[in-house]
PASEBA-1860 file (N, C-alpha, C; in nm, 3 decimals):
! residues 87
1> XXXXXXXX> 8.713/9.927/21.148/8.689/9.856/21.023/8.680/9.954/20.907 ~ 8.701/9.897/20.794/8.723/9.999/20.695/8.577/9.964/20.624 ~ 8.556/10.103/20.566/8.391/10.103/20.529/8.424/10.009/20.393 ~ 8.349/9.934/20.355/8.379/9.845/20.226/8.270/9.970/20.073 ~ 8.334/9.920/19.975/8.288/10.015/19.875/8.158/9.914/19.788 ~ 8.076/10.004/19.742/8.006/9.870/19.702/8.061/9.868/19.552 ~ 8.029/9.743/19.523/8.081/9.618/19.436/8.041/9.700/19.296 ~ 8.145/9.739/19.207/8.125/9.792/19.055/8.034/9.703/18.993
9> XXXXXXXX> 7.921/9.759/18.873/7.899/9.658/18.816/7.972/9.614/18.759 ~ 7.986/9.499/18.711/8.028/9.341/18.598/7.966/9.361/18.487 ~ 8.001/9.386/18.390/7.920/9.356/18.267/7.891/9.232/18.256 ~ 8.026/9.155/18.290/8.014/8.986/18.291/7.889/8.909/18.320 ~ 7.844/9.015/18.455/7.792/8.906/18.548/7.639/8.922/18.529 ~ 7.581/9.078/18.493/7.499/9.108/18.391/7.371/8.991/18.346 ~ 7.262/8.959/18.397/7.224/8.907/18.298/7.156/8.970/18.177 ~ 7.153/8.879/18.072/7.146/8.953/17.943/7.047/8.819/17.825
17> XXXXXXXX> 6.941/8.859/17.747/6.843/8.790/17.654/6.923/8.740/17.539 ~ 6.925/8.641/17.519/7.019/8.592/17.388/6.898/8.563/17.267 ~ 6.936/8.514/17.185/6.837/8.541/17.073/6.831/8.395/17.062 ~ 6.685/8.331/16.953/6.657/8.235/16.950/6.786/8.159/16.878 ~ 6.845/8.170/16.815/6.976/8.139/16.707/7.053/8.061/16.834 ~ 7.066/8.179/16.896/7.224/8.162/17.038/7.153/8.062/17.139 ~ 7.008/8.078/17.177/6.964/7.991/17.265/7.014/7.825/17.214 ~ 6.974/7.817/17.061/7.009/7.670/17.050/7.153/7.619/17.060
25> XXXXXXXX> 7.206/7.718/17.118/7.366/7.656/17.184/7.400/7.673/17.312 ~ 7.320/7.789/17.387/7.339/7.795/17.519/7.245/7.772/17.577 ~ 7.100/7.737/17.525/7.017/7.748/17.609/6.926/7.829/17.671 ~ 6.836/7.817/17.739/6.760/7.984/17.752/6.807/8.011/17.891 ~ 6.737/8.150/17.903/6.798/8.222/17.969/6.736/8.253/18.102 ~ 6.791/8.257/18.200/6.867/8.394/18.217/6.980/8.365/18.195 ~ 7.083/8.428/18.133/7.181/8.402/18.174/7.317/8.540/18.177 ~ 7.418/8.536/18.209/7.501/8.630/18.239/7.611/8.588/18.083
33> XXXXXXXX> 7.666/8.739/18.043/7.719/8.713/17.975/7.879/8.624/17.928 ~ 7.917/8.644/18.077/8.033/8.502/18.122/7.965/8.410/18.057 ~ 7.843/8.363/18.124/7.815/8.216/18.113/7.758/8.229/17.979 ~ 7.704/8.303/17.861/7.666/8.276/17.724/7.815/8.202/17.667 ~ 7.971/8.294/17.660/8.096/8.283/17.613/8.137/8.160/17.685 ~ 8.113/8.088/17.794/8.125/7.989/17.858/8.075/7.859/17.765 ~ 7.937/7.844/17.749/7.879/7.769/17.689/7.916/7.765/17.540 ~ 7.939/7.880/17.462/7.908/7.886/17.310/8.073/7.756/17.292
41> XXXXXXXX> 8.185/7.851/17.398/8.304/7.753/17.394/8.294/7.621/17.456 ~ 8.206/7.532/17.484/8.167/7.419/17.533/8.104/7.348/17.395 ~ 8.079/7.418/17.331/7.920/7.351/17.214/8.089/7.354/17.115 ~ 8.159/7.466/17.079/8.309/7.456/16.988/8.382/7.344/17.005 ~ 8.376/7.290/17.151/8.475/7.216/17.176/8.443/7.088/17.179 ~ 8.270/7.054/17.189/8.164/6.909/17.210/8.177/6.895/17.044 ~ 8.163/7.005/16.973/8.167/6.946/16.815/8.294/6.933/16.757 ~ 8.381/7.021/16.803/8.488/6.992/16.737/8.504/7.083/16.631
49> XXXXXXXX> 8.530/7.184/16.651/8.472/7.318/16.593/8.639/7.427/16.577 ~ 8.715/7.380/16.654/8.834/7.455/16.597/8.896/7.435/16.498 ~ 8.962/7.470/16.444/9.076/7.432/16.328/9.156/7.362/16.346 ~ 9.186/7.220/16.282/9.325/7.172/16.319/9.449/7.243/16.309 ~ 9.455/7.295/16.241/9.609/7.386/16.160/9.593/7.506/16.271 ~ 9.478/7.570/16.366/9.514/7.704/16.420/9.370/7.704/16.527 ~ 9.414/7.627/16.657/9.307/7.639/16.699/9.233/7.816/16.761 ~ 9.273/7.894/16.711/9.207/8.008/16.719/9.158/8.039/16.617
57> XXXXXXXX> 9.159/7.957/16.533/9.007/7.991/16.412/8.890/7.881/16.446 ~ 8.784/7.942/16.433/8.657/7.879/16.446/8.610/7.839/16.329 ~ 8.583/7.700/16.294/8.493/7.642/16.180/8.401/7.632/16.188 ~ 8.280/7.703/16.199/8.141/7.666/16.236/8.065/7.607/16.150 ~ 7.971/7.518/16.225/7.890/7.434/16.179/7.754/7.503/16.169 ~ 7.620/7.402/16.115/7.507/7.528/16.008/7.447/7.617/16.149 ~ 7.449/7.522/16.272/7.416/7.586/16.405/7.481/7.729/16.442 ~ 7.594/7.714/16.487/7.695/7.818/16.489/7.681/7.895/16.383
65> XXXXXXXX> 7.679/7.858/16.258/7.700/7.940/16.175/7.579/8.042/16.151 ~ 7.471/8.010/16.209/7.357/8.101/16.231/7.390/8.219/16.310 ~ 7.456/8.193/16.386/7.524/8.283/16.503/7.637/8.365/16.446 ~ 7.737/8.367/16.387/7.872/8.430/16.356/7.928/8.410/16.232 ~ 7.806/8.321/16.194/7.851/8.326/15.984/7.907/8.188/15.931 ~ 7.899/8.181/15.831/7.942/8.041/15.787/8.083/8.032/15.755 ~ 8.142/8.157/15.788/8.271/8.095/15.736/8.371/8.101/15.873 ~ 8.483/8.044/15.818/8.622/8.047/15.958/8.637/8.189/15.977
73> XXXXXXXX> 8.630/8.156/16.171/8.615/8.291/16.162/8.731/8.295/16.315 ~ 8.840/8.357/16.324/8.887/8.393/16.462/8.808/8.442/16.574 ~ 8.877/8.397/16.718/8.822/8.334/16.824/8.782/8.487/16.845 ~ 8.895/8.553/16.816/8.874/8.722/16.895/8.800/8.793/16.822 ~ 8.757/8.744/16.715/8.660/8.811/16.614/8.506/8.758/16.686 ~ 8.467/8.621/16.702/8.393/8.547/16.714/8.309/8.653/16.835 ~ 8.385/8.729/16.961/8.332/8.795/17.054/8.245/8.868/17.022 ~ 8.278/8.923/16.908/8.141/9.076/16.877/8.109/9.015/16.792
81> XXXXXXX> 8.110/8.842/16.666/7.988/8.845/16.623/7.873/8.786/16.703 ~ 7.931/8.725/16.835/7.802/8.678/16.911/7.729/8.769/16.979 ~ 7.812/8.951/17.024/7.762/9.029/17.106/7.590/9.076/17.035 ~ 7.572/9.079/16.908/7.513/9.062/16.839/7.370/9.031/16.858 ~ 7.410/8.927/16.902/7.269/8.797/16.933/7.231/8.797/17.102 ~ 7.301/8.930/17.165/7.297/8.932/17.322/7.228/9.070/17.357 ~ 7.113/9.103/17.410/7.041/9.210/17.452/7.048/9.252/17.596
END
């Protein structure tokens, strides 16, 4: 049998403290940072939070917008303004 290697960490899998802002969209914690980016895109998609004209811009609402700013903001941008609110 071949010796198995142990398992790299995951940053993903990581759990990690979100801030009171981020909790009111994901909830408290523990949670892993998969599952924060999991949820925040669940709460985008329950409100209705993309752009019609480009769904890779984010329109956030006053919730969200506590989190990553009040204005339209791209999806790939949106990653590091939530990393932010993640300890």
């Amino acid at each position: 049998m071949a010796d198995k290697k142990p398992a790299k960490s995951n940053a993903l899998q990581r759990e990690v403290t979100v801030t009171p802002e981020l909790a009111d969209i994901t909830g408290e914690g523990p949670l892993t940072r998969a599952s924060v980016t999991s949820k925040v895109w669940d709460y985008i998609k329950k409100h209705d939070l993309q752009a019609a004209d480009d769904k890779r811009q984010i329109e956030p609402d006053d919730k969200l917008g506590k989190v990553i700013g009040k204005e339209r903001i791209s999806m790939f941008k949106m990653t590091a303004a939530i990393s932010k609110h993640i300890k």
